[in-house]
C-alpha positions in Angstrom: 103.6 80.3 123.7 104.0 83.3 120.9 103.0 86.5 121.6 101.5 87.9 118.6 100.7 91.5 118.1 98.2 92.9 115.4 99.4 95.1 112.3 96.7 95.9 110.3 93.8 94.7 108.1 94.2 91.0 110.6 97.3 90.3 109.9 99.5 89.5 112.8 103.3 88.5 113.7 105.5 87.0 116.3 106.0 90.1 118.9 108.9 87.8 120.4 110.5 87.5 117.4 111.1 91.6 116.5 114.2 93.2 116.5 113.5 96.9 115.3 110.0 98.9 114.5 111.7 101.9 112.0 109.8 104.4 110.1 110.5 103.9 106.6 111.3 106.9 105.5 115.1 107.0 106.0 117.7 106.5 102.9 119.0 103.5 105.2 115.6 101.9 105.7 114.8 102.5 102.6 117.4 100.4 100.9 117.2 97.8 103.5 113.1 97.2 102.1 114.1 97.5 98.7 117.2 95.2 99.3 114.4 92.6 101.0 112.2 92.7 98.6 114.9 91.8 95.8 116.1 88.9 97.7 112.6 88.0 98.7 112.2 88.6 102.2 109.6 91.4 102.8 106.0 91.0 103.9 103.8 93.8 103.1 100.8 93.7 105.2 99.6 97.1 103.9 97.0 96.2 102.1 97.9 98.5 99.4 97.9 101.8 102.0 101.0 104.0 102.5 103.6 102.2 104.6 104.3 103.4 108.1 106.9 101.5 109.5 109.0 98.4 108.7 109.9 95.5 111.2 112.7 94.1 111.3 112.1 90.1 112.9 115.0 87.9 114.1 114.6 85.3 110.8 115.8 88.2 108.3 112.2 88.7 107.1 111.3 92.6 106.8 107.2 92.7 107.1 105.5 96.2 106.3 102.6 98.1 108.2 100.1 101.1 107.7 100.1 101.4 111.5 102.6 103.9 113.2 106.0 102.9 114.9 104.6 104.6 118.2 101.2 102.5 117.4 103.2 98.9 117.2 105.3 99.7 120.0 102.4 100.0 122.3 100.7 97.1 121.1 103.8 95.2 121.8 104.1 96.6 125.2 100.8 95.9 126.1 101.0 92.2 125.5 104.2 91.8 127.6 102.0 93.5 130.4 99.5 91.6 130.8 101.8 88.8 130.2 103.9 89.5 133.5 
């Protein structure tokens, strides 16, 4: 059974399958998204707002948010609680 966690504007993604929730505003991250999006691999489910954080899933996909690192990580967490 997938896990899947909501990031914004009812989009959702595999919680099991993330490796890394980054803010994006690093030089590092920020090449990595721009990088992705060249090669086709980014998801942006901002729905046009500012980007928050990026995650990065196991599949090389890079999907975008509007919701906060700290704000992803909790929803995650919260799922593998009531999960155990």
């Amino acid at each position: 059974m997938h896990t899947l966690i909501h990031v914004g504007f009812g989009n959702m993604i595999n919680a099991d399958k993330i490796i890394a929730i980054l803010q994006p505003d690093s030089a590092p991250v920020k090449r990595m998204v721009q990088h992705g999006k060249e090669e086709g691999l980014v998801v942006d489910a901002t729905q046009g707002r500012k980007t928050k954080s990026v995650c990065l899933m196991e599949n090389n996909r890079i999907v975008l948010s509007a919701l906060t690192p700290e704000t992803l990580a909790s929803r995650t967490e919260a799922e593998n609680g009531e999960k155990a």
